[in-house]
KEVEX-843755 format. One record per residue (C-alpha): residue number from 1; residue in three letters; x, y, z. Coordinates in steps of 0.25 Angstrom, whole numbers. Example, Ala and Ser with C-alpha at 12.3 -4.5 7.8 and 13.67 -1.06 7.14 Angstrom:
2
REC / n / res / X / Y / Z
REC / 1 / ala / 49 / -18 / 31
REC / 2 / ser / 55 / -4 / 29
This chain:
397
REC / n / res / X / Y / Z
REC / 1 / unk / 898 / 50 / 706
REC / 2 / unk / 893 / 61 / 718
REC / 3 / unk / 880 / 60 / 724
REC / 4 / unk / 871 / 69 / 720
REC / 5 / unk / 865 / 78 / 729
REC / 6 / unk / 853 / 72 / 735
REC / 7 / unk / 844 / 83 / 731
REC / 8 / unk / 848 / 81 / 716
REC / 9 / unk / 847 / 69 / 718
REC / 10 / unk / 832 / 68 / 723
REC / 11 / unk / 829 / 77 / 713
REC / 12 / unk / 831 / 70 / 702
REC / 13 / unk / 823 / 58 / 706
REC / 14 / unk / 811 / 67 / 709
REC / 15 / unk / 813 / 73 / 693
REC / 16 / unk / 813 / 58 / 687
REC / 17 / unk / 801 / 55 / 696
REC / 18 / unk / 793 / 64 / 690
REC / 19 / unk / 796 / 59 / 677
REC / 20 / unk / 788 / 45 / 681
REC / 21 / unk / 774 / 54 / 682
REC / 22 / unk / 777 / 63 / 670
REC / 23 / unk / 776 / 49 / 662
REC / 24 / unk / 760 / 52 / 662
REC / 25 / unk / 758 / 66 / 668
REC / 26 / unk / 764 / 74 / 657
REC / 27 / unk / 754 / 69 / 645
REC / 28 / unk / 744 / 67 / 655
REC / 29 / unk / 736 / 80 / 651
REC / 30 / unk / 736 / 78 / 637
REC / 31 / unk / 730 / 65 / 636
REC / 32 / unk / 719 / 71 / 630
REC / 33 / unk / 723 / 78 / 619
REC / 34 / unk / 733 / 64 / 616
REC / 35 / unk / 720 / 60 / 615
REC / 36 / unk / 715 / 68 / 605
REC / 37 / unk / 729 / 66 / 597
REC / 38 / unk / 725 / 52 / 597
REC / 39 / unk / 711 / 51 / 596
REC / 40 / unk / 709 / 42 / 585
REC / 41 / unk / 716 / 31 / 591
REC / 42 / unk / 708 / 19 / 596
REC / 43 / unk / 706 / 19 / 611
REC / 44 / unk / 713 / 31 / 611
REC / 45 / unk / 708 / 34 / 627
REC / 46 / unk / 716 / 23 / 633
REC / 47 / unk / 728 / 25 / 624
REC / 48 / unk / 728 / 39 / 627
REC / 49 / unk / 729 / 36 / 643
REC / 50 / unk / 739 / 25 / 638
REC / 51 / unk / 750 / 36 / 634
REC / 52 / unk / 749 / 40 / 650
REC / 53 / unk / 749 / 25 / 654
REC / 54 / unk / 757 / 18 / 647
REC / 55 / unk / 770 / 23 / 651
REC / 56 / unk / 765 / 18 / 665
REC / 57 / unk / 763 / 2 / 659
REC / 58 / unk / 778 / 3 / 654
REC / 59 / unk / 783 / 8 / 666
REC / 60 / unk / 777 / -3 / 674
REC / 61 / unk / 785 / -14 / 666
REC / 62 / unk / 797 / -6 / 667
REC / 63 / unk / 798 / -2 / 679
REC / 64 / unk / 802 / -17 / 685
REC / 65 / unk / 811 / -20 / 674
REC / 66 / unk / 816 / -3 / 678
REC / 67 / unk / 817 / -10 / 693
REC / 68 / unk / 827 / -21 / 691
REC / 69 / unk / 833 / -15 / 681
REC / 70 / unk / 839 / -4 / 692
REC / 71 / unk / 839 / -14 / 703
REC / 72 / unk / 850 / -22 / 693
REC / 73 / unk / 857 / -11 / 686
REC / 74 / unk / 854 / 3 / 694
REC / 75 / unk / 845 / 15 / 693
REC / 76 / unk / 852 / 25 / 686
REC / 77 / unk / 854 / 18 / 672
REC / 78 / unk / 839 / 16 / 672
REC / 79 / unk / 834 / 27 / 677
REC / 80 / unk / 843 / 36 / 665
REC / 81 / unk / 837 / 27 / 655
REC / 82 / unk / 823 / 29 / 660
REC / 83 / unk / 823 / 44 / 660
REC / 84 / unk / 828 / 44 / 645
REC / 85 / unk / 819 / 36 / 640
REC / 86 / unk / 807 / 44 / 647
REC / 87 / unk / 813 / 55 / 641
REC / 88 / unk / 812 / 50 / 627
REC / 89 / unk / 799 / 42 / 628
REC / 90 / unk / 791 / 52 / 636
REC / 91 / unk / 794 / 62 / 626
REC / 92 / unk / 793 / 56 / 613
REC / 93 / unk / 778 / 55 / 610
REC / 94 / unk / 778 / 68 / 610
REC / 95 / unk / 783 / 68 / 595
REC / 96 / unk / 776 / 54 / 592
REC / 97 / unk / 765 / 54 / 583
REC / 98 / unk / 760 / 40 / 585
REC / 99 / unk / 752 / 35 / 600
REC / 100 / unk / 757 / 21 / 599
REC / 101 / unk / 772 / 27 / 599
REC / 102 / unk / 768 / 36 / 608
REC / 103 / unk / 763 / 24 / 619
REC / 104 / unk / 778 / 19 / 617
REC / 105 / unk / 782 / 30 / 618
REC / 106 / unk / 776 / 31 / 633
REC / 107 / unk / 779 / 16 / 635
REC / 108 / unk / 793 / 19 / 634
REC / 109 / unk / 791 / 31 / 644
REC / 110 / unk / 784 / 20 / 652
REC / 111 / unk / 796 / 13 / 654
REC / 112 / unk / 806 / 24 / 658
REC / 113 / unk / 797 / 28 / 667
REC / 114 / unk / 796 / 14 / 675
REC / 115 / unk / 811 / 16 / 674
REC / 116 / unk / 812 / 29 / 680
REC / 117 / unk / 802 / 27 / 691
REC / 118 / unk / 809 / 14 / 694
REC / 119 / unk / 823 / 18 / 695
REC / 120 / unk / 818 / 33 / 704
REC / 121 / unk / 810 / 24 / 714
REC / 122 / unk / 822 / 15 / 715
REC / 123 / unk / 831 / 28 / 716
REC / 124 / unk / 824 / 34 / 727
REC / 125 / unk / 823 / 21 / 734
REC / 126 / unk / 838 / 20 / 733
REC / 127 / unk / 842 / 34 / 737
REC / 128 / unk / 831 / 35 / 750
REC / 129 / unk / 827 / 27 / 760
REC / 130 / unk / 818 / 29 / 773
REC / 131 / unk / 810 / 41 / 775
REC / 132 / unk / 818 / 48 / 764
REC / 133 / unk / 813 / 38 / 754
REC / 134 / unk / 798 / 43 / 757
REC / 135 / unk / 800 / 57 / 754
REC / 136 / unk / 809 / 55 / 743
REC / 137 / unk / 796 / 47 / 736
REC / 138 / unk / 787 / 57 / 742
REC / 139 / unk / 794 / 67 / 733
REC / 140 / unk / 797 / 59 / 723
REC / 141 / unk / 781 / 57 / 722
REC / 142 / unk / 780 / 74 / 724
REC / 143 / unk / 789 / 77 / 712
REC / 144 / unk / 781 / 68 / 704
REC / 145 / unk / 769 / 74 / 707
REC / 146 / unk / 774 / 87 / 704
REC / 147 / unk / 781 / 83 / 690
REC / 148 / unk / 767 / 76 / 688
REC / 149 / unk / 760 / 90 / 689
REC / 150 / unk / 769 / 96 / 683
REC / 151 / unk / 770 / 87 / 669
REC / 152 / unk / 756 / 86 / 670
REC / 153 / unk / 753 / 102 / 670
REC / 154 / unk / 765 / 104 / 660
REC / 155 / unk / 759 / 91 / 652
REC / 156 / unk / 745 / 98 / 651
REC / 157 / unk / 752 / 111 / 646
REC / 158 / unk / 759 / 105 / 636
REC / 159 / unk / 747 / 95 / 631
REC / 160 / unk / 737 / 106 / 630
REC / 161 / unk / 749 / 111 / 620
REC / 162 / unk / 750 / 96 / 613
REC / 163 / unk / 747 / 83 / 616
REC / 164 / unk / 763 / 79 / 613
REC / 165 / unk / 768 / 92 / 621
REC / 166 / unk / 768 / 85 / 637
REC / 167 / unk / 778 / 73 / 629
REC / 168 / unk / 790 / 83 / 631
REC / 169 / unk / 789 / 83 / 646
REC / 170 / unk / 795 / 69 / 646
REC / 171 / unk / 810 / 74 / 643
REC / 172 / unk / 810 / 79 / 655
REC / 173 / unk / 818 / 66 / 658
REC / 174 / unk / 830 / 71 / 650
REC / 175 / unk / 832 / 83 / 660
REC / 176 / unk / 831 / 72 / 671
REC / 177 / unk / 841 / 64 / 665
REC / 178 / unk / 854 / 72 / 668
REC / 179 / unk / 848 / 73 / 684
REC / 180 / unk / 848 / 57 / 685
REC / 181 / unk / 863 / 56 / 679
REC / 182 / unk / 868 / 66 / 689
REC / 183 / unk / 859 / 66 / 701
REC / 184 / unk / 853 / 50 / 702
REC / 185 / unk / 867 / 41 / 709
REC / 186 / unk / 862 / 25 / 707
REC / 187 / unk / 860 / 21 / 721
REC / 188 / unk / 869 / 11 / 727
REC / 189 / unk / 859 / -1 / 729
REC / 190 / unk / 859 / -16 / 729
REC / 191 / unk / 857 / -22 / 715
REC / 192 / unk / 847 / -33 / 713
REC / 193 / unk / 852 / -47 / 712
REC / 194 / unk / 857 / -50 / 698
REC / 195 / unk / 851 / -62 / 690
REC / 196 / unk / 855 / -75 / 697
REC / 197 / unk / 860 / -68 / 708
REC / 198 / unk / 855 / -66 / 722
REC / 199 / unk / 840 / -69 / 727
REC / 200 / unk / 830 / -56 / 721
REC / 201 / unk / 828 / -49 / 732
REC / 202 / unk / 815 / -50 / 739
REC / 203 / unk / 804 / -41 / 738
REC / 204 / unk / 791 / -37 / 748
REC / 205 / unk / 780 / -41 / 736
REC / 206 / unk / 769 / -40 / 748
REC / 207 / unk / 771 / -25 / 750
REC / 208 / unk / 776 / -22 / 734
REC / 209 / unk / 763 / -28 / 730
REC / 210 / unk / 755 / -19 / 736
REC / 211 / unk / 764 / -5 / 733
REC / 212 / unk / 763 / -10 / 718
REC / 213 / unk / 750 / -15 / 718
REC / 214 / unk / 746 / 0 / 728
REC / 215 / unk / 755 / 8 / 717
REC / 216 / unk / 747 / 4 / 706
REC / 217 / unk / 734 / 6 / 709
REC / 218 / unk / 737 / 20 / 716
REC / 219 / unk / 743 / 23 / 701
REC / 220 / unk / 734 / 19 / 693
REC / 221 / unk / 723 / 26 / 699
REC / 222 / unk / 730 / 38 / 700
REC / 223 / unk / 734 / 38 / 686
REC / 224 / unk / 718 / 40 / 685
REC / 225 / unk / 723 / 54 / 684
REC / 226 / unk / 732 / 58 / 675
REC / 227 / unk / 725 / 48 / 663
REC / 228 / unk / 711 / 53 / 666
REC / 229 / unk / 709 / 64 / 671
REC / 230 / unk / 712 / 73 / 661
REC / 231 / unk / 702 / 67 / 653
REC / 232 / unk / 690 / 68 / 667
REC / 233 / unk / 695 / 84 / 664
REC / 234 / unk / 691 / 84 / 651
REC / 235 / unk / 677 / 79 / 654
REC / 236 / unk / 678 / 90 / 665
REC / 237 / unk / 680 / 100 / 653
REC / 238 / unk / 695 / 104 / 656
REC / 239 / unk / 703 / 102 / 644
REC / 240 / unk / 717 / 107 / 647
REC / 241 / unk / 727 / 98 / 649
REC / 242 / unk / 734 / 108 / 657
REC / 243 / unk / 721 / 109 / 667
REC / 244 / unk / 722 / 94 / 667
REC / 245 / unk / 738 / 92 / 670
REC / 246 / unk / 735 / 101 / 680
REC / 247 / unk / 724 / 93 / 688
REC / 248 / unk / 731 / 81 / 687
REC / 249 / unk / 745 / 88 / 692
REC / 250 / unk / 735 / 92 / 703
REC / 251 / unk / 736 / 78 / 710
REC / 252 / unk / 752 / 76 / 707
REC / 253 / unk / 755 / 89 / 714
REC / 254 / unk / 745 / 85 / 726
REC / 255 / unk / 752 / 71 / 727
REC / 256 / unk / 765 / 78 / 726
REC / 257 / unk / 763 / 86 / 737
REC / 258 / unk / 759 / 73 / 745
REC / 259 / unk / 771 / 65 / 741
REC / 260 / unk / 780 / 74 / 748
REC / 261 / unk / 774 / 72 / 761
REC / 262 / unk / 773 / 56 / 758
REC / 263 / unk / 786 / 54 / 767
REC / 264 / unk / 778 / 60 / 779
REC / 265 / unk / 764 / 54 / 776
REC / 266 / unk / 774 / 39 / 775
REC / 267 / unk / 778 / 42 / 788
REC / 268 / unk / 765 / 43 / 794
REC / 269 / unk / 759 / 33 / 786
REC / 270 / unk / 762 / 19 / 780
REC / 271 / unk / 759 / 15 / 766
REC / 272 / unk / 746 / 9 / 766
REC / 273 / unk / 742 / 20 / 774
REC / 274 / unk / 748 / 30 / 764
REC / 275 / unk / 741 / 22 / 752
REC / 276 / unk / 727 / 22 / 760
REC / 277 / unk / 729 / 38 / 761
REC / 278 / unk / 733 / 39 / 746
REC / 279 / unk / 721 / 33 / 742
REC / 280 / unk / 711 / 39 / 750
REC / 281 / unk / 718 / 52 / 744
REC / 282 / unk / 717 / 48 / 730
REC / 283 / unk / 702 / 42 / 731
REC / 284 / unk / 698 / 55 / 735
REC / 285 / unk / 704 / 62 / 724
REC / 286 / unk / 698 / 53 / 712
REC / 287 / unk / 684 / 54 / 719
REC / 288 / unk / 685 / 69 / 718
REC / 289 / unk / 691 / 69 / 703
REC / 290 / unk / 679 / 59 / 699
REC / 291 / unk / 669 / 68 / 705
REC / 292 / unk / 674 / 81 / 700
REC / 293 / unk / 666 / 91 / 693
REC / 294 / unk / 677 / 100 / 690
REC / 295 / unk / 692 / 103 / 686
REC / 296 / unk / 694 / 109 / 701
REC / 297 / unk / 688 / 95 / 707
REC / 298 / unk / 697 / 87 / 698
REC / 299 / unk / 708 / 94 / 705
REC / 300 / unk / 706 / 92 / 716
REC / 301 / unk / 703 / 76 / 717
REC / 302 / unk / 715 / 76 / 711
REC / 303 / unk / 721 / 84 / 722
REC / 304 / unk / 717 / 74 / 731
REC / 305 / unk / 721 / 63 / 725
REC / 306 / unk / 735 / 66 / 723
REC / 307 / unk / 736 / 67 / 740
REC / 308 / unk / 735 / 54 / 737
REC / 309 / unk / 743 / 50 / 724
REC / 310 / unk / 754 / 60 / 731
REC / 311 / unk / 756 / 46 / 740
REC / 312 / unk / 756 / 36 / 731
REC / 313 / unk / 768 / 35 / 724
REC / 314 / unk / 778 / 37 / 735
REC / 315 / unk / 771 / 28 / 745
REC / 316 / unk / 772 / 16 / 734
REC / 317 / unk / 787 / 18 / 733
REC / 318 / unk / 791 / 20 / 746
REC / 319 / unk / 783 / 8 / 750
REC / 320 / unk / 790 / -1 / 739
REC / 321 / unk / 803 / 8 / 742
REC / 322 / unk / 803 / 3 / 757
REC / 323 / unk / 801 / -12 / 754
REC / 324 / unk / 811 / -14 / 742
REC / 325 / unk / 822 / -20 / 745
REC / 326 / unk / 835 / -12 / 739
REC / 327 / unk / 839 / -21 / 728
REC / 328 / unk / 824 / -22 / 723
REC / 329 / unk / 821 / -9 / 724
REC / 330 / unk / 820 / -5 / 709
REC / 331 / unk / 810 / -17 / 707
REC / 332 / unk / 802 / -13 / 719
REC / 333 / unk / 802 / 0 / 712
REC / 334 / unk / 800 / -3 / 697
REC / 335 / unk / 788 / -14 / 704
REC / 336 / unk / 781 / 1 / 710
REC / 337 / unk / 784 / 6 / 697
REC / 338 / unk / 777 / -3 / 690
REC / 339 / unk / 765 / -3 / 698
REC / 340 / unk / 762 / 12 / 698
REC / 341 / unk / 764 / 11 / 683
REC / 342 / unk / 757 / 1 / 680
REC / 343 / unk / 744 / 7 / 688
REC / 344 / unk / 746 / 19 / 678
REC / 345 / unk / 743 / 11 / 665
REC / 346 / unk / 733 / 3 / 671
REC / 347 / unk / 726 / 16 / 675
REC / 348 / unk / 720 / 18 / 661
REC / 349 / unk / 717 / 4 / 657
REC / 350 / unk / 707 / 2 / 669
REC / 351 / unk / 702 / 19 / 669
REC / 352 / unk / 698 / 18 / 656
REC / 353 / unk / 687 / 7 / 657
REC / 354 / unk / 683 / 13 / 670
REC / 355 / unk / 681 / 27 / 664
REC / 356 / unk / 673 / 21 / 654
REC / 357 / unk / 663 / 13 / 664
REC / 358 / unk / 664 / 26 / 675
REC / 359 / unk / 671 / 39 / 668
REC / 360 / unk / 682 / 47 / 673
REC / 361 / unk / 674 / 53 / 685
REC / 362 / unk / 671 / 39 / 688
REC / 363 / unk / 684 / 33 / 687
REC / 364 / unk / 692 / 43 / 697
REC / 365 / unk / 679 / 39 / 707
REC / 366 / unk / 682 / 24 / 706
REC / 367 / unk / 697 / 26 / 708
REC / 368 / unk / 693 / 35 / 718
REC / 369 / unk / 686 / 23 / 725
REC / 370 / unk / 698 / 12 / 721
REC / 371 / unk / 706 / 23 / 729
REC / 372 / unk / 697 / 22 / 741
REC / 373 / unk / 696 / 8 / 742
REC / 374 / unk / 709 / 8 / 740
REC / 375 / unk / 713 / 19 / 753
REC / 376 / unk / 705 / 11 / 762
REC / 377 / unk / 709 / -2 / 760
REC / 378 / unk / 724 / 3 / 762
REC / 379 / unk / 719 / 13 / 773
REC / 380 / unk / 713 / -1 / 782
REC / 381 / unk / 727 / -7 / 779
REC / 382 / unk / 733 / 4 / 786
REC / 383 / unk / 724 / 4 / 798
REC / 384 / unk / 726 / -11 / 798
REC / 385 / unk / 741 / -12 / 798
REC / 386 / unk / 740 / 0 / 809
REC / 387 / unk / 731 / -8 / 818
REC / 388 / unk / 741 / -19 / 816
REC / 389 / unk / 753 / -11 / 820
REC / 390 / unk / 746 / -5 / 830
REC / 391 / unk / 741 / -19 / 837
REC / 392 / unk / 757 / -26 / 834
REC / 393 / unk / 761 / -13 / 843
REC / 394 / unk / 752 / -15 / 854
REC / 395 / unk / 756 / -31 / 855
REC / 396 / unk / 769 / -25 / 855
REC / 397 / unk / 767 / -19 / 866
């Protein structure tokens, strides 16, 4: 088979990239007037939120099974699957009149996402190494910052048409399907060992830990935003869904523009100074949110936050990227996976009582201190290991 051209090539793993945040951002906006359809369902608030989150809890049980899976058998295979089925499963509920089918529905899509993600993160790994590795993630996070705004904004449009309307965006993955077949070559890499065959190959668990356990907090405060916010909105008195895609798109575009520039902050930084900045960045931004009086306000907290969030994504997989040995990489990958999704479901399970003891405005402001707590601690872990570096170089000499 030819090589595709490298641009091609790079493009289409952008295209399914941005397929992984369109799993939330496109029906994002029209959770309240789901709501509505729904109203007299029991406990309808939390499952409501749970049509956002759900696919998130699928896709973190998938996701390792996705890993060692394409470790085993390849990438490609996978990855063709994982895009139809989002296809189908993302678009179905759309025609479904029934909320239980609908949460299968989104549990499928849950589970073709961790396949996707899996199998693109593994891809890019394989493909790039080095330097060219960071800005690859760095645009790889842009892209889907941008396909976030955009799905949100088009989602709002469509919701303020129809609750059902935003559904149709999801296929989309059968125009990405033919770009996968001609332009995605499986990558020549070691396979994992066979059952009863060699020794599993060894993994850095004291740095993994920490990327998974730092992906899933960052995620699931940042999924703050696009399950509540439009509701604070509401009690702001701005009742489109378009106005509310739209401010939430805000961040994604911000953090898009930041993502690009990832491979040059890299260079400057290391990782936990990166994760130190990030914070800092996204604690200021939820502060603001909590403490705005106004539609303008809101947008602009979530404009700084998103400097932040911009960091997030691409510094977690590069990290893992850079420790994973080649014939793990899939299960280093699908393990990040896993982690980021997983803080998305748990998002909503610990928001919701903590709206109800604080409110809206008074969650954003505790996750805005979480998020400082959480950029100084790393921020003294920096300062520490430069100290250290600094003191072995001057023994050195």
């Amino acid at each position: 088979m030819r090589t595709p051209h490298p641009t091609l090539r790079l493009l289409t793993l952008l295209l399914v990239s941005m397929m992984t945040i369109m799993a939330s951002a496109a029906i994002s906006p029209s959770l309240p007037r789901l709501r509505m359809a729904f109203e007299w369902v029991p406990g309808i608030d939390l499952w409501v939120r749970l049509v956002v989150s759900l696919p998130a809890l699928f896709t973190a049980m998938g996701a390792p099974l996705a890993g060692m899976l394409i470790d085993r058998f390849g990438r490609k295979r996978l990855l063709v699957a994982a895009v139809a089925l989002y296809g189908v499963a993302g678009s179905l509920p759309g025609v479904l009149t029934s909320l239980p089918l609908i949460l299968v529905c989104r549990a499928l899509l849950g589970l073709a996402v961790g396949g996707l993600m899996t199998t693109a993160a593994a891809l890019i790994a394989d493909y790039y190494a080095g330097p060219e590795r960071g800005v690859v993630l760095g645009r790889q996070a842009a892209s889907m910052g941008v396909g976030g705004f955009v799905f949100m904004l088009g989602g709002g449009l469509l919701a303020d048409i129809h609750w059902r309307a935003p559904f149709a965006v999801y296929l989309y993955a059968f125009l990405i399907l033919p770009l996968i077949l001609f332009f995605l070559p499986e990558p020549e890499v070691k396979r994992g060992p066979v059952a009863g065959g060699a020794a599993r190959v060894a993994l850095p668990w004291s740095t993994l830990w920490q990327v998974y356990g730092l992906a899933m907090v960052g995620m699931m405060i940042f999924y703050l935003i696009p399950l509540q916010l439009p509701f604070l909105l509401r009690r702001l008195g701005v009742q489109s869904s378009a106005l509310a895609g739209l401010a939430v798109g805000v961040s994604t575009v911000v953090g898009s523009v930041v993502s690009l520039r990832y491979a040059k902050v890299r260079q400057v930084l290391g990782y936990r100074s990166i994760m130190a900045v990030l914070f800092a960045c996204m604690a200021l931004g939820y502060v603001l949110v909590g403490m705005s009086h106004s539609y303008a306000a809101v947008v602009g907290g979530l404009a700084v936050s998103g400097l932040g969030q911009g960091l997030l994504t691409p510094n977690m997989a590069n990290w893992a990227g850079e420790v994973a040995p080649e014939a793990a990489r899939g299960r280093v990958m699908g393990f990040l996976t896993t982690s980021l999704f997983l803080g998305q479901f748990i998002s909503p399970l610990l928001a919701q009582p903590l709206i109800g003891a604080v409110g809206l405005e008074g969650a954003f402001l505790a996750a805005g201190g979480l998020l400082s707590t959480l950029a100084g601690t790393f921020g003294a872990l920096a300062w520490h290991a430069a100290r250290e570096r600094s003191g072995a170089v001057q023994a050195a000499k």
